[in-house]
C-alpha positions in Angstrom: 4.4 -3.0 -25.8 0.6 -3.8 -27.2 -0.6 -1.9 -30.1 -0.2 -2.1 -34.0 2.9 -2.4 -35.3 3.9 -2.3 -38.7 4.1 -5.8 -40.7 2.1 -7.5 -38.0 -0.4 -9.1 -41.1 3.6 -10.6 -42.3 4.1 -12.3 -38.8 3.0 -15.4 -37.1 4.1 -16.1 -33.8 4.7 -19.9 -32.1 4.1 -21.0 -28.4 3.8 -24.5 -27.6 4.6 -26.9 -24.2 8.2 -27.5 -23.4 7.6 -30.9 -22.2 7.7 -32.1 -26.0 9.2 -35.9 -26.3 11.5 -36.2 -29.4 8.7 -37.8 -31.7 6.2 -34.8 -31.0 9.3 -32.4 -32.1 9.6 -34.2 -35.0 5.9 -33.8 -35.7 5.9 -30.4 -35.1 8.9 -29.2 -37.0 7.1 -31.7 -40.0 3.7 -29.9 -39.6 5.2 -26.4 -39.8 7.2 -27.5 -42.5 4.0 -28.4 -44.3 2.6 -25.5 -44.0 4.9 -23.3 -44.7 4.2 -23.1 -48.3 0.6 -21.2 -47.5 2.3 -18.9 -45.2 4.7 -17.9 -47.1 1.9 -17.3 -50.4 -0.2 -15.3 -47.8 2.4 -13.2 -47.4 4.3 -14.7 -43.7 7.8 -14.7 -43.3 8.5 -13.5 -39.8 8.4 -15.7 -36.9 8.7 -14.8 -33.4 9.6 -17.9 -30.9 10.1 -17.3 -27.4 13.0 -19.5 -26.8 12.0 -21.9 -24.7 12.6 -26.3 -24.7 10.7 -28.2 -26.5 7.9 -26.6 -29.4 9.9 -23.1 -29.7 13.2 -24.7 -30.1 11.6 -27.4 -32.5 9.8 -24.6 -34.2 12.9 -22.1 -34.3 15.1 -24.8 -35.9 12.4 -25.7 -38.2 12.6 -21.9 -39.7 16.7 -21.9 -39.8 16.7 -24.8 -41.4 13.8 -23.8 -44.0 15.3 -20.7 -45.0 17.3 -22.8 -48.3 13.6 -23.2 -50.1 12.3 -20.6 -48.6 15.1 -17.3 -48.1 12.9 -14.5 -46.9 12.0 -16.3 -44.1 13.2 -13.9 -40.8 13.3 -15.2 -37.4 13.0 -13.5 -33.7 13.8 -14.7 -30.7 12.1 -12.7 -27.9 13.3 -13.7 -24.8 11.9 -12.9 -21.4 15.8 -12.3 -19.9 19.0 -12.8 -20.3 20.3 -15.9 -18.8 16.9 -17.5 -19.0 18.5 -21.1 -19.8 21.0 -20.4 -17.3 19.3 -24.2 -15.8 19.3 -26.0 -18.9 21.5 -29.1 -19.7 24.8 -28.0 -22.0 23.3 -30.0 -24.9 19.9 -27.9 -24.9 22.0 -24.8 -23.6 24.4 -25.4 -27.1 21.3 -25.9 -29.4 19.4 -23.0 -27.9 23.0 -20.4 -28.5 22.8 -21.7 -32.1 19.6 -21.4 -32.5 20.5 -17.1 -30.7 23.2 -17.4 -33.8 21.4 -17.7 -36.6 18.3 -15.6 -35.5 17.6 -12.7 -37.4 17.1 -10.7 -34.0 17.4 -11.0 -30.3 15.0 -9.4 -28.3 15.4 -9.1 -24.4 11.9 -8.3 -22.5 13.4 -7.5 -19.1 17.4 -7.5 -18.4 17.1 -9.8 -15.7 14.6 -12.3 -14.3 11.4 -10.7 -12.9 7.9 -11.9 -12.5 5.7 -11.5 -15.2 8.5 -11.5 -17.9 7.3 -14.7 -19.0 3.8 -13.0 -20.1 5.7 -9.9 -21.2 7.5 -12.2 -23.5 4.6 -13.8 -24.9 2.4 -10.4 -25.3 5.5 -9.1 -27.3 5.2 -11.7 -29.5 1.3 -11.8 -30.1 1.2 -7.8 -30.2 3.9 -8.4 -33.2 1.8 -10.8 -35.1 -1.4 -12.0 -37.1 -1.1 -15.8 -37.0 -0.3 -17.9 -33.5 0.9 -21.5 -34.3 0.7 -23.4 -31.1 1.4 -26.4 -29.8 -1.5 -27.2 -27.0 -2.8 -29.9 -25.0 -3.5 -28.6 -21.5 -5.5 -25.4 -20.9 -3.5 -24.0 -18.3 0.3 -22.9 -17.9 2.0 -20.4 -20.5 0.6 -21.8 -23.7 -3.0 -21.6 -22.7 -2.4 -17.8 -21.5 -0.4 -17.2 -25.0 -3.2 -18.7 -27.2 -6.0 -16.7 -24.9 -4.2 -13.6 -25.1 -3.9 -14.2 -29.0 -7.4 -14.8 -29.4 -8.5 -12.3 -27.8 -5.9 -9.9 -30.1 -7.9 -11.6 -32.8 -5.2 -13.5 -34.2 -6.0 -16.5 -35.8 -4.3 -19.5 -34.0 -3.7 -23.1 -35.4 -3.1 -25.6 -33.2 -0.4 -28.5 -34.3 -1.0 -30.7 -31.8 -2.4 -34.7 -32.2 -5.9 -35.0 -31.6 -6.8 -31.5 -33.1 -8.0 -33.2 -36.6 -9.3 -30.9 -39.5 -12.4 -29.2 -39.0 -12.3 -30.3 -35.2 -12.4 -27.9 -32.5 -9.7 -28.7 -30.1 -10.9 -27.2 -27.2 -14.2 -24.9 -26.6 -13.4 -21.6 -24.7 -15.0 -18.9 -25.8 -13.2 -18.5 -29.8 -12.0 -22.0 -30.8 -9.2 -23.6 -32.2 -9.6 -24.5 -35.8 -6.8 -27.1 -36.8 -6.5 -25.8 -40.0 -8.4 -23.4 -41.0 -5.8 -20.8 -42.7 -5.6 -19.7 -46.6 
C-alpha cells in the first residue's frame, strides 16, 4: 500500500488522540475550520480520517459540515476493520455511522480485526497524502507513529494542538512540528 498515488499533493490526512474532552473537539473542528481556506487555495480537498473517537470524528464532522462554503471538499474514511467500534457507546456508535453516511468513501484495511491493522490504516492514509493535520500531545501511541511515519514520507504535518504556538516547535525528534507553517 506505500508508493505514489495519483492526487497525493490534493490530500491531507488527520490523526489525533481519541481521548479528546468536548472543549478540545470544539477547538479542533474551529482550528481546521480556520484553515481551511489555505488548503483549499493550495489546491486540498481530500481528507482521509481514520475513524476513530475523539480528533478523527471531530475532524470528519468538521469536513461534512464544511462542504456548504466549501463543495469540493471529499472525505475518506479508512478504517482498519469492519466492526472496529463494535465497543463504542450507541451515541458515538450513531455519530461515527453518520459520519460512514456522508463519507465520500469507505475504505476497509483488513476485513476483520488483526494486529497491525491499526498501522495499516494509518500508512494508508499518509501514503495517500501531502499534508498530516494532527492532533498531538504525547509522543507515543498511534498518533506519534502516524506523525513519524508522515515525516518521514516527507509530508508536512501541522500540529493543532494547545501549546504548539506559531513558530514554536512542539516537540524536537528528528524533523519538527511547525504549528503553522503551511501556504
Amino acid at each position: 500500500m506505500s508508493g505514489s498515488f495519483t492526487g497525493r499533493e490534493t490530500a491531507c490526512c488527520f490523526s489525533g488522540h481519541r481521548s479528546l474532552t468536548a472543549a478540545e473537539m470544539e477547538r479542533a473542528s474551529a482550528e481546521i475550520s480556520a484553515l481551511l481556506p489555505r488548503l483549499t487555495d493550495a489546491g486540498i480537498t481530500r481528507f482521509y480520517a481514520g475513524g476513530a473517537l475523539g480528533f478523527d470524528l471531530a475532524a470528519s464532522v468538521t469536513i461534512l459540515n464544511s462542504r456548504r462554503l466549501y463543495p469540493a471538499l471529499r472525505l475518506t474514511l479508512a478504517l482498519p476493520c469492519r466492526e472496529h467500534n463494535k465497543k463504542w457507546r450507541p451515541f458515538d456508535t450513531a455519530l461515527f455511522e453518520r459520519v460512514a453516511e456522508m463519507a465520500d468513501e469507505v475504505v476497509y484495511v483488513s476485513e476483520e480485526y488483526a494486529r497491525g491493522c491499526m498501522q495499516r490504516r494509518n500508512r494508508y492514509m499518509v501514503d495517500r497524502s501531502s499534508l498530516c493535520l494532527c492532533w498531538m500531545t504525547e509522543r507515543r501511541g498511534g498518533t506519534f507513529y502516524t506523525v513519524s511515519y508522515a515525516q518521514r514520507q516527507g509530508l508536512r504535518v501541522i500540529n493543532l494542538a494547545p501549546g504548539c504556538r506559531e513558530g514554536q516547535i512542539c516537540f524536537d525528534f528528528g524533523n519538527t512540528l511547525p504549528r503553522r507553517n503551511f501556504p
